[in-house]
Chimera marker file (.cmm) of the C-alpha trace (Angstrom):
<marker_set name="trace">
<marker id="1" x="11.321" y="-26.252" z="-13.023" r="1" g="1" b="0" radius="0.5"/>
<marker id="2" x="9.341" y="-23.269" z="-14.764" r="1" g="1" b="0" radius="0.5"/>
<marker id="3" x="6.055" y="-24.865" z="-13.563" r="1" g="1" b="0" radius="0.5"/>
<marker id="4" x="6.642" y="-24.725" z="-9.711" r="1" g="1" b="0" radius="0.5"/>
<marker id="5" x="7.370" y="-21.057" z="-10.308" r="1" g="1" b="0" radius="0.5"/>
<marker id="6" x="4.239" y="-19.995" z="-11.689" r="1" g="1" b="0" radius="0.5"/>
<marker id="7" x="3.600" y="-17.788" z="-8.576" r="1" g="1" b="0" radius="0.5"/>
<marker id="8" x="6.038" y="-15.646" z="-9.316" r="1" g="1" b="0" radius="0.5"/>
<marker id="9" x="4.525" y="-14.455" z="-12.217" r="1" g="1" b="0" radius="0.5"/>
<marker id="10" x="1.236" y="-13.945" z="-10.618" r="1" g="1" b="0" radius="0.5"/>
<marker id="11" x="2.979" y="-11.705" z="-8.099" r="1" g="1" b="0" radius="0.5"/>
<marker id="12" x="4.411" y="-9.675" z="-11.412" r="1" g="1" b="0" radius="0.5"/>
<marker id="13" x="1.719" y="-9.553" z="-12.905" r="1" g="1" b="0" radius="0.5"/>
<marker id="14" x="-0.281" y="-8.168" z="-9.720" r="1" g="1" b="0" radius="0.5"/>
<marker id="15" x="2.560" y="-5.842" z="-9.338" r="1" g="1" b="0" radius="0.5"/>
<marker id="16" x="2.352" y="-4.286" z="-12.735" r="1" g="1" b="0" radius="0.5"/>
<marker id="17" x="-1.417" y="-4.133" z="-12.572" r="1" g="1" b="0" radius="0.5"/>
<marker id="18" x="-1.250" y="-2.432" z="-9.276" r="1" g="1" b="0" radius="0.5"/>
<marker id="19" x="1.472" y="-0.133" z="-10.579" r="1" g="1" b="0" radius="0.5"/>
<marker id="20" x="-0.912" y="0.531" z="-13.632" r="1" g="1" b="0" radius="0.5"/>
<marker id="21" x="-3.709" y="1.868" z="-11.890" r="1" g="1" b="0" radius="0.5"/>
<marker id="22" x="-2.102" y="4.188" z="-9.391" r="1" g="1" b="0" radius="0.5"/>
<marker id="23" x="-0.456" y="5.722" z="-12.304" r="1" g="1" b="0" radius="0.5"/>
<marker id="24" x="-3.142" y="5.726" z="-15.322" r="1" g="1" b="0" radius="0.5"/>
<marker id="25" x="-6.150" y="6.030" z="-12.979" r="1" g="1" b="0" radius="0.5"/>
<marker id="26" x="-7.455" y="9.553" z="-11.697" r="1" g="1" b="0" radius="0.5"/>
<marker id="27" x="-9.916" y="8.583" z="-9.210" r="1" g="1" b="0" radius="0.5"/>
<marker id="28" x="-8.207" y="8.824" z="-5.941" r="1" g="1" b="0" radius="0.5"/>
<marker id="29" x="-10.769" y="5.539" z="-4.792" r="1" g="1" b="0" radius="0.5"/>
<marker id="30" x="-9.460" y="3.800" z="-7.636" r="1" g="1" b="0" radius="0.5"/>
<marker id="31" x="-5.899" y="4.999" z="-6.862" r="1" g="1" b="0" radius="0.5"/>
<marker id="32" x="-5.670" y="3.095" z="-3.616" r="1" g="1" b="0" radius="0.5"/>
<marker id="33" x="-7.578" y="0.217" z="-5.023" r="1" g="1" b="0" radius="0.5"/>
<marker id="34" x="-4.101" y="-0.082" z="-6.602" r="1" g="1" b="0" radius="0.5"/>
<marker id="35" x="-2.261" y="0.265" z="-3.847" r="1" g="1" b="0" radius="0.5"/>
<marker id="36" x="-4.031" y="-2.276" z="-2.187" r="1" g="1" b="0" radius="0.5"/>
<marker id="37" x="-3.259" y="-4.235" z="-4.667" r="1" g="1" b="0" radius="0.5"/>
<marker id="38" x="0.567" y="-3.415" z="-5.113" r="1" g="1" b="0" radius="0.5"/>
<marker id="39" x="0.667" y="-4.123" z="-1.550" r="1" g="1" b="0" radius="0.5"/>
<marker id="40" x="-0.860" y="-7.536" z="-1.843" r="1" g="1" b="0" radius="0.5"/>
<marker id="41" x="1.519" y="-8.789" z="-4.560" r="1" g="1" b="0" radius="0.5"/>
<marker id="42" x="4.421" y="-7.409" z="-2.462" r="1" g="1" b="0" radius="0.5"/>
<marker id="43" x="2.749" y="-9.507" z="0.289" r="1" g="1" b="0" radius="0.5"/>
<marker id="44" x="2.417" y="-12.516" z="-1.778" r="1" g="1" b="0" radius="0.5"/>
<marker id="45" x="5.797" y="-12.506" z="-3.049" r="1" g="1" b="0" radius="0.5"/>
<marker id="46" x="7.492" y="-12.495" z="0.629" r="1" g="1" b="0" radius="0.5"/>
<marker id="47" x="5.606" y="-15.223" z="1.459" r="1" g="1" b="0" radius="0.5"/>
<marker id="48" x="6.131" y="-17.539" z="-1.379" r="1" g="1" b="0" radius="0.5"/>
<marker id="49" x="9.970" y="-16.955" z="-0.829" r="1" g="1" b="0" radius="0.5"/>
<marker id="50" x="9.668" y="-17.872" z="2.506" r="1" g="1" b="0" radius="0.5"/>
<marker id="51" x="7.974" y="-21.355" z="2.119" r="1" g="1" b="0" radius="0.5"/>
<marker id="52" x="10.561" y="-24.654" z="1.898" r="1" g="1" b="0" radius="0.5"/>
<marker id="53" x="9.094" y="-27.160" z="-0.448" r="1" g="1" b="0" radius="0.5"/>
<marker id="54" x="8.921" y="-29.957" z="1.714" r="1" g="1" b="0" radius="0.5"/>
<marker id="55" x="9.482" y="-27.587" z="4.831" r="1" g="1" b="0" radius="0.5"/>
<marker id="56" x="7.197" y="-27.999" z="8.109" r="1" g="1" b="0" radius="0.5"/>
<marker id="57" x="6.061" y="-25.173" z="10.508" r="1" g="1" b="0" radius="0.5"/>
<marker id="58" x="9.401" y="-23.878" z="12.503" r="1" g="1" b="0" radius="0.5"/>
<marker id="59" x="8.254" y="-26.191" z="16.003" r="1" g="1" b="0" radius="0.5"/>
<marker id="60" x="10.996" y="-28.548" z="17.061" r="1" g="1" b="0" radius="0.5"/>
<marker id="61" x="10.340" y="-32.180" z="17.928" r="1" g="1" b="0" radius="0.5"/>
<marker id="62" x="11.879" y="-33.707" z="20.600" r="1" g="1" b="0" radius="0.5"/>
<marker id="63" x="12.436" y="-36.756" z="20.990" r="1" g="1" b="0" radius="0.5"/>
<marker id="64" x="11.917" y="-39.841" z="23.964" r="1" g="1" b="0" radius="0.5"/>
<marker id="65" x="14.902" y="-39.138" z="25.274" r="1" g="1" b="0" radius="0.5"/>
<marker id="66" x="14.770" y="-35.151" z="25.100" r="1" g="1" b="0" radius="0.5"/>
<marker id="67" x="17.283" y="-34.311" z="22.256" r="1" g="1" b="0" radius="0.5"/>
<marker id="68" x="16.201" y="-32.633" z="19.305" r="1" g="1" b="0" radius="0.5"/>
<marker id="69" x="15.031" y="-34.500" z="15.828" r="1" g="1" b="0" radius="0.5"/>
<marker id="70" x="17.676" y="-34.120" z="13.344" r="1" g="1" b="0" radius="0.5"/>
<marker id="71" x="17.085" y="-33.652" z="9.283" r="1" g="1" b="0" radius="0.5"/>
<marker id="72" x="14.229" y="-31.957" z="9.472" r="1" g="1" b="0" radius="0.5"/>
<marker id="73" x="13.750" y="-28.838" z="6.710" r="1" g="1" b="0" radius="0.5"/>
<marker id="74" x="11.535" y="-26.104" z="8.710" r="1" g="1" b="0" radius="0.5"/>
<marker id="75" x="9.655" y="-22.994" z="6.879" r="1" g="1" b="0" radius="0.5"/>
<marker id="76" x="11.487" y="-19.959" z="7.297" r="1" g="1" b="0" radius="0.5"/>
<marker id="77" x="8.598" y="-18.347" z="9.846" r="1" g="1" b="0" radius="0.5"/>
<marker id="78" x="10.737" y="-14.700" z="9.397" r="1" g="1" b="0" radius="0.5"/>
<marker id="79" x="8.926" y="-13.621" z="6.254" r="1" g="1" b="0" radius="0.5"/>
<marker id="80" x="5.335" y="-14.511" z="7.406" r="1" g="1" b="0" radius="0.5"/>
<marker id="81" x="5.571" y="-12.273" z="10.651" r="1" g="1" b="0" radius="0.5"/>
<marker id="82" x="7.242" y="-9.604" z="8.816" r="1" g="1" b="0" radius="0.5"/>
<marker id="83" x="3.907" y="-9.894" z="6.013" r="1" g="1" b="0" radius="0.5"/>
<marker id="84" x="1.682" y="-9.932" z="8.959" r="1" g="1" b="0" radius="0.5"/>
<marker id="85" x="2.985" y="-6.774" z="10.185" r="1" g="1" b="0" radius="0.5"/>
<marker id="86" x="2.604" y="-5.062" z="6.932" r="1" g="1" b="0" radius="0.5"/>
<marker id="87" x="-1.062" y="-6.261" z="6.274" r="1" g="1" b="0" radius="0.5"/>
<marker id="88" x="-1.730" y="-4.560" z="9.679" r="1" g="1" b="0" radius="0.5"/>
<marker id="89" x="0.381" y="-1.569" z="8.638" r="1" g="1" b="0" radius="0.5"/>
<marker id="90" x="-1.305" y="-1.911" z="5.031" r="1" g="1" b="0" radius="0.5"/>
<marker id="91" x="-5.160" y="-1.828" z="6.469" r="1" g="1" b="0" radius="0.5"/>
<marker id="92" x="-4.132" y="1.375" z="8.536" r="1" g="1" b="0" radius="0.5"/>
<marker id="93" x="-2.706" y="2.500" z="6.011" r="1" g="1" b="0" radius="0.5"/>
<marker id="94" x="-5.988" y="1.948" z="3.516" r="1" g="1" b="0" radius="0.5"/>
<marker id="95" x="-8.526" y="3.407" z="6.063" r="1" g="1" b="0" radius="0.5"/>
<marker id="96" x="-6.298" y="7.133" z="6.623" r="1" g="1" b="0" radius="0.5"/>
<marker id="97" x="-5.914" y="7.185" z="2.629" r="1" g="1" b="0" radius="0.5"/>
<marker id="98" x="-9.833" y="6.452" z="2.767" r="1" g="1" b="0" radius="0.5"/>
<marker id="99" x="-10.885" y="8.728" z="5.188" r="1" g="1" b="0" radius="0.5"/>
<marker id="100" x="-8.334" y="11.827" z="3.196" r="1" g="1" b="0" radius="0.5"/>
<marker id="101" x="-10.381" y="10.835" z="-0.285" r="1" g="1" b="0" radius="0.5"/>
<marker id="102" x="-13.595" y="11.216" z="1.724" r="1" g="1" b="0" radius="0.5"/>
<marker id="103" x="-12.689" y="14.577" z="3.483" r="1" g="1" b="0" radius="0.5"/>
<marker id="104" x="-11.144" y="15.669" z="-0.318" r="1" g="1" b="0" radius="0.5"/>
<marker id="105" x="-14.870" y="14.790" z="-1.751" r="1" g="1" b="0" radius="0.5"/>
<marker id="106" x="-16.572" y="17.020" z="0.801" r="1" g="1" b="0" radius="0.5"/>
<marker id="107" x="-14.190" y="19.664" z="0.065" r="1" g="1" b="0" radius="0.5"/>
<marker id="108" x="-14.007" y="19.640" z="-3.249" r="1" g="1" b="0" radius="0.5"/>
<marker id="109" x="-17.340" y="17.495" z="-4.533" r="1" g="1" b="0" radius="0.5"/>
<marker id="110" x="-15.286" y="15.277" z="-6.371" r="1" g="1" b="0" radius="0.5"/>
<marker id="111" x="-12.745" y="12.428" z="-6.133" r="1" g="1" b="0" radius="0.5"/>
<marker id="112" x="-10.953" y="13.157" z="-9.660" r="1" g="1" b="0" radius="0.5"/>
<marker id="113" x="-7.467" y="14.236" z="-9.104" r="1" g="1" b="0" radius="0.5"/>
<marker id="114" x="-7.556" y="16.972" z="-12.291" r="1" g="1" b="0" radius="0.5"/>
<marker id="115" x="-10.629" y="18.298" z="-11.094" r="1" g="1" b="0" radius="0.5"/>
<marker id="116" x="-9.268" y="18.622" z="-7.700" r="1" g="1" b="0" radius="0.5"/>
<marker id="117" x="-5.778" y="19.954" z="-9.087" r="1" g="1" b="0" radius="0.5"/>
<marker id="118" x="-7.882" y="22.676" z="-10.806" r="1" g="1" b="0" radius="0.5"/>
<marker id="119" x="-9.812" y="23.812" z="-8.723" r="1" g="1" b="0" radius="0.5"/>
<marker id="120" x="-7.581" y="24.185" z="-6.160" r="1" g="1" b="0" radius="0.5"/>
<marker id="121" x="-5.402" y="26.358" z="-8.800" r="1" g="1" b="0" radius="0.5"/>
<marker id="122" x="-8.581" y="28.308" z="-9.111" r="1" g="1" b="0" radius="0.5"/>
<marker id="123" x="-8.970" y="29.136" z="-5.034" r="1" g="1" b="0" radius="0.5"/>
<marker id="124" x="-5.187" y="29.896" z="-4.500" r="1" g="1" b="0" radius="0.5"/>
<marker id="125" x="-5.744" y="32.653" z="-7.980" r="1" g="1" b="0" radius="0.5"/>
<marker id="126" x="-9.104" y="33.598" z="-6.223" r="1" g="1" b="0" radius="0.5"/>
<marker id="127" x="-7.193" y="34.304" z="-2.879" r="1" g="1" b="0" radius="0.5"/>
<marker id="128" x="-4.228" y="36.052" z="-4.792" r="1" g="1" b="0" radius="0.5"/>
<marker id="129" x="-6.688" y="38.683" z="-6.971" r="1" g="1" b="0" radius="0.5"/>
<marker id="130" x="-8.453" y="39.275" z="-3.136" r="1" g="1" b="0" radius="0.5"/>
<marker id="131" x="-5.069" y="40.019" z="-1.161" r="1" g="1" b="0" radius="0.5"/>
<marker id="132" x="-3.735" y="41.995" z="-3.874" r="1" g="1" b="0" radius="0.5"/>
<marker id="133" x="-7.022" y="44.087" z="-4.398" r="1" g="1" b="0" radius="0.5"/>
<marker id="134" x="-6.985" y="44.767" z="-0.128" r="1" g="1" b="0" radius="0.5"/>
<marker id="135" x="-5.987" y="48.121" z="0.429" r="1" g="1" b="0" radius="0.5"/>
<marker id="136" x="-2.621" y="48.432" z="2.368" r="1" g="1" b="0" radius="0.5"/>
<marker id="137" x="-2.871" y="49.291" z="5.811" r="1" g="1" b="0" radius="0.5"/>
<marker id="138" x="-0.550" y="52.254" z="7.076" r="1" g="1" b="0" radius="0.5"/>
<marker id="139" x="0.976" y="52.131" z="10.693" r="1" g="1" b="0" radius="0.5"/>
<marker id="140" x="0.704" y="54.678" z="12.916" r="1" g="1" b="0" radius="0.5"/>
<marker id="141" x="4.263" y="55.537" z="14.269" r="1" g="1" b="0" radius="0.5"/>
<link id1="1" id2="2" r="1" g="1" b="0" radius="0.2"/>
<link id1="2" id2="3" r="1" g="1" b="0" radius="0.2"/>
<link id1="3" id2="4" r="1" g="1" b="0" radius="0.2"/>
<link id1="4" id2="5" r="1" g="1" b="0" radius="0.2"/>
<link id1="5" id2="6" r="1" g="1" b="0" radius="0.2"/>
<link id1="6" id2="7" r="1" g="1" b="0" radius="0.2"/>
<link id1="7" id2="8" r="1" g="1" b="0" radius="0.2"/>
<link id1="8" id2="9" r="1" g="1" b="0" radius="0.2"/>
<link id1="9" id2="10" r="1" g="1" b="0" radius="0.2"/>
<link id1="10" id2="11" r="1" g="1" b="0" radius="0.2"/>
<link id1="11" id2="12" r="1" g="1" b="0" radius="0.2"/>
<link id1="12" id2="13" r="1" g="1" b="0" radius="0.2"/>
<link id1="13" id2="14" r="1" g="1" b="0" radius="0.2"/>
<link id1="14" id2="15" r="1" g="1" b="0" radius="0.2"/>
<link id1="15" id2="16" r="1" g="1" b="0" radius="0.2"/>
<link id1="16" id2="17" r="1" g="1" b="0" radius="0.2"/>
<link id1="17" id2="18" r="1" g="1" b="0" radius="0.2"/>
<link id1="18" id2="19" r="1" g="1" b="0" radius="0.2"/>
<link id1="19" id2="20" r="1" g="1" b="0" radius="0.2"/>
<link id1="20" id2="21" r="1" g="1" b="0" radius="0.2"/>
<link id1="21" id2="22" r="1" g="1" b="0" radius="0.2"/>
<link id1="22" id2="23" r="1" g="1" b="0" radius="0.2"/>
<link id1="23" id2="24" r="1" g="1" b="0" radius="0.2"/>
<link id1="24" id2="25" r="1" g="1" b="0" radius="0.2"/>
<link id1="25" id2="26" r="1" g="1" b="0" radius="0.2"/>
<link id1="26" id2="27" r="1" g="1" b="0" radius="0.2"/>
<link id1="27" id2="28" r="1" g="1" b="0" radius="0.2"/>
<link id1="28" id2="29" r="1" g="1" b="0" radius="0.2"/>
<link id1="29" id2="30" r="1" g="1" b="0" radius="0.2"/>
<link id1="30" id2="31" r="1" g="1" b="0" radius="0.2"/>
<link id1="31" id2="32" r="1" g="1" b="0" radius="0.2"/>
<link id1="32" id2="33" r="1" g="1" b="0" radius="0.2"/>
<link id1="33" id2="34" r="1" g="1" b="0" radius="0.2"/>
<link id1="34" id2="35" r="1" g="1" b="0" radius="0.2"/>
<link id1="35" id2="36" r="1" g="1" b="0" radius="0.2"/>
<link id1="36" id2="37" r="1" g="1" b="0" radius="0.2"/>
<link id1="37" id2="38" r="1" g="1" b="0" radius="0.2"/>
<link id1="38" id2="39" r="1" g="1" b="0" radius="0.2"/>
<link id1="39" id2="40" r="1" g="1" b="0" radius="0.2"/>
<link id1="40" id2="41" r="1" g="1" b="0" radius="0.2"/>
<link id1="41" id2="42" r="1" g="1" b="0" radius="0.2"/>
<link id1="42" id2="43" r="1" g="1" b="0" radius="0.2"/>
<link id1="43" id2="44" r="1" g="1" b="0" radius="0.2"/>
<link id1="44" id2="45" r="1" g="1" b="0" radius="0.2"/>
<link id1="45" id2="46" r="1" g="1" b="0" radius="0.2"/>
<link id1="46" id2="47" r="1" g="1" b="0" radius="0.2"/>
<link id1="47" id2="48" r="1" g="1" b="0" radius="0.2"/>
<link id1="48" id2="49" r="1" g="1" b="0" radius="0.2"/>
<link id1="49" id2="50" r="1" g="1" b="0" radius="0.2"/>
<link id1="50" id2="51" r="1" g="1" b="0" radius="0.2"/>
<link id1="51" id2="52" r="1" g="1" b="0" radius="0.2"/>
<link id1="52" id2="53" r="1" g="1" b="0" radius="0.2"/>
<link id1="53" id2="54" r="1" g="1" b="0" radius="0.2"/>
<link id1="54" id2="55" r="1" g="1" b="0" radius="0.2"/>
<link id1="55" id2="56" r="1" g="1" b="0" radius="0.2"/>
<link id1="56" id2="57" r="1" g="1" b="0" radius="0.2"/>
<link id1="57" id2="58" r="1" g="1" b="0" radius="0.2"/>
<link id1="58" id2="59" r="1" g="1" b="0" radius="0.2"/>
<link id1="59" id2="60" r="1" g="1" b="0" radius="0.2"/>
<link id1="60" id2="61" r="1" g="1" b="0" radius="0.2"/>
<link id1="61" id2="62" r="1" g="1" b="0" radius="0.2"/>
<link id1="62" id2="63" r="1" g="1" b="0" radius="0.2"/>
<link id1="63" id2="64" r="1" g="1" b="0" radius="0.2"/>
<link id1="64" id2="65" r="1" g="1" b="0" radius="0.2"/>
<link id1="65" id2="66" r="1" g="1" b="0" radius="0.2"/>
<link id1="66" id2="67" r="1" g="1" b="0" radius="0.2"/>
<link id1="67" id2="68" r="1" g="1" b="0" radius="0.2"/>
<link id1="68" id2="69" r="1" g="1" b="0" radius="0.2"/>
<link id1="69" id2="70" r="1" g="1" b="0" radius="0.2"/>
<link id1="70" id2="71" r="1" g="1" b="0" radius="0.2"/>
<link id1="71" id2="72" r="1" g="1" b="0" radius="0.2"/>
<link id1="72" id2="73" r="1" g="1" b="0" radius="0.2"/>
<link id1="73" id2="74" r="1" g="1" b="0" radius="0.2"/>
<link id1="74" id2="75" r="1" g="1" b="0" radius="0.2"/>
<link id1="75" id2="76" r="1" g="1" b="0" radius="0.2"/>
<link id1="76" id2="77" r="1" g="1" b="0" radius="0.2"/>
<link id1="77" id2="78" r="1" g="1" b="0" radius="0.2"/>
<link id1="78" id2="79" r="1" g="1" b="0" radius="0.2"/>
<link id1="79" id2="80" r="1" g="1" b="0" radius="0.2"/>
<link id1="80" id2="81" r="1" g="1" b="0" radius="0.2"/>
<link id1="81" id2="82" r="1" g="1" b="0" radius="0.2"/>
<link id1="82" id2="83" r="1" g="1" b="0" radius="0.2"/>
<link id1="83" id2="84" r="1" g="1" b="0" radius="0.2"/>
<link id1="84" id2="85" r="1" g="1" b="0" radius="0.2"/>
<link id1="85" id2="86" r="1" g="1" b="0" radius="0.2"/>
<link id1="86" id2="87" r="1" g="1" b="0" radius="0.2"/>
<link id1="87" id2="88" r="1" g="1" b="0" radius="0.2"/>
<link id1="88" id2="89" r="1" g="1" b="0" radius="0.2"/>
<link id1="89" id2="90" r="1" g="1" b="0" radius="0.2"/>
<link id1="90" id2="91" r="1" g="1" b="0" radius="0.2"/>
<link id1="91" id2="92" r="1" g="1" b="0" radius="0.2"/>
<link id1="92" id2="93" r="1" g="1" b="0" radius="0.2"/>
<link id1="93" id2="94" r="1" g="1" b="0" radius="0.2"/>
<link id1="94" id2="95" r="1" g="1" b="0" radius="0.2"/>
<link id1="95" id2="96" r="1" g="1" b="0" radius="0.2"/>
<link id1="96" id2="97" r="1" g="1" b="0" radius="0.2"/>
<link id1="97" id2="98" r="1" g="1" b="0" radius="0.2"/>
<link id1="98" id2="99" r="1" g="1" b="0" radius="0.2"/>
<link id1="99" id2="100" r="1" g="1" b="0" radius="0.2"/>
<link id1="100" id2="101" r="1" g="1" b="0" radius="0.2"/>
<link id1="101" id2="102" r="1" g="1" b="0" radius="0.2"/>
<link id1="102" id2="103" r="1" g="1" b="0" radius="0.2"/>
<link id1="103" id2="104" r="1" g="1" b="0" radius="0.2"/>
<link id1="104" id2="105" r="1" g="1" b="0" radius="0.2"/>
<link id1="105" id2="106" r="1" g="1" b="0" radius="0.2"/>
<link id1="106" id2="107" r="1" g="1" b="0" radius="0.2"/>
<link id1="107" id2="108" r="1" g="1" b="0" radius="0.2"/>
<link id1="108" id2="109" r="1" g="1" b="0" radius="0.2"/>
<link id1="109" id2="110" r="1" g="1" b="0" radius="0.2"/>
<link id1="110" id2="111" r="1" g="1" b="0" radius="0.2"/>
<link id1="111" id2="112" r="1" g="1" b="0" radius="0.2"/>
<link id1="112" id2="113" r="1" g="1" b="0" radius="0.2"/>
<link id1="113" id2="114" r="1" g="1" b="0" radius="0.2"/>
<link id1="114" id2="115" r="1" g="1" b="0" radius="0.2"/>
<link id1="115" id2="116" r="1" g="1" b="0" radius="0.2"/>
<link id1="116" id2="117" r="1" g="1" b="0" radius="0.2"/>
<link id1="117" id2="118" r="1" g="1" b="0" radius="0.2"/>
<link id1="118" id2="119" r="1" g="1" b="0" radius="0.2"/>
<link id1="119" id2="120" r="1" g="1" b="0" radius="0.2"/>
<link id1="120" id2="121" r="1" g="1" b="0" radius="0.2"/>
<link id1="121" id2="122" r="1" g="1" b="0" radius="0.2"/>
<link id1="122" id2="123" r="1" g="1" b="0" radius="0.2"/>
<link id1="123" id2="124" r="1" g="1" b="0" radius="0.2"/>
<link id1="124" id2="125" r="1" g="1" b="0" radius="0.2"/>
<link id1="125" id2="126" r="1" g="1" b="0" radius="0.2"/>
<link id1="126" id2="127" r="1" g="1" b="0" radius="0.2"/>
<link id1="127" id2="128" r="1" g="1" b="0" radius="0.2"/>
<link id1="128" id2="129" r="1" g="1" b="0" radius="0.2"/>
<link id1="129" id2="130" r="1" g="1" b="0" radius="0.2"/>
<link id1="130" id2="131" r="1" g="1" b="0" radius="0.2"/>
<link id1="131" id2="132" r="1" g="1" b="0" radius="0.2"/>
<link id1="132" id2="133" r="1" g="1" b="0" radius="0.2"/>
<link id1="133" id2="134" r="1" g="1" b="0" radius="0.2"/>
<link id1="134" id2="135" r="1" g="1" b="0" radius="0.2"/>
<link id1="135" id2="136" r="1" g="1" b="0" radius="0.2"/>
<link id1="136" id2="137" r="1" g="1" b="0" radius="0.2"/>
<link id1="137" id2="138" r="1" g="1" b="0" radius="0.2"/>
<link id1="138" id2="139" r="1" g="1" b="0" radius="0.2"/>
<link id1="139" id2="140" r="1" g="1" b="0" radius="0.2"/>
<link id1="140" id2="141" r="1" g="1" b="0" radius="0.2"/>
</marker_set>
């Protein structure tokens, strides 16, 4: 019984690794690498719930005389359109979290999020000292 579910466990344990380097990892590259990743085992898991052991692809058989075939176990075909869309969604997804870490590296120079948090702290203190040392401007009334 435990050996025909050994794909669950690869899903957890694609899951966890996923989960693992979104949160331990700084590099915002690396970052989605693990969300591609997460994303895959969420994937994977949809679809293994979805096959019927013994089940054959959701087309009906009919038969000489034009009524249905009876006692036939079909696939659940639900689950693998609903995975399709996400990989679709996912791959979108990938290439505008891409294309942000790309224009975050030519504003910044680097990719690692605590560089990036700090010097971002360091341009928001920059433009605080400059408005506060601006003389104030009177109105004329």
């Amino acid at each position: 019984m435990i050996a025909n579910l050994w794909h669950y466990g690869l899903v957890v344990v694609l899951m966890m690794t996923g989960l693992y380097i979104v949160i331990a990892k700084r590099n915002y590259v690396k970052k989605m690498m693990g969300l591609a990743i997460f994303q895959t085992s969420v994937i994977m898991l949809y679809v293994t719930m979805g096959k019927v052991t013994g089940g054959t692809p959701p087309i009906f058989v009919q038969n000489d005389d034009g009524t249905l075939t009876e006692g036939i176990v079909y696939s659940n075909p639900l689950p693998m359109v609903l995975m399709l869309t996400a990989i679709v969604v996912g791959v979108a997804t990938m290439a505008v979290g891409l294309a942000l870490v790309v224009r975050i590296k030519e504003a910044y120079g680097t990719v690692e999020d605590d560089l990036v948090t700090e010097l971002n702290r360091e341009d928001e203190a920059r433009r605080h000292l400059s408005a506060a040392a601006q003389p104030i401007k009177e109105s004329k009334s």
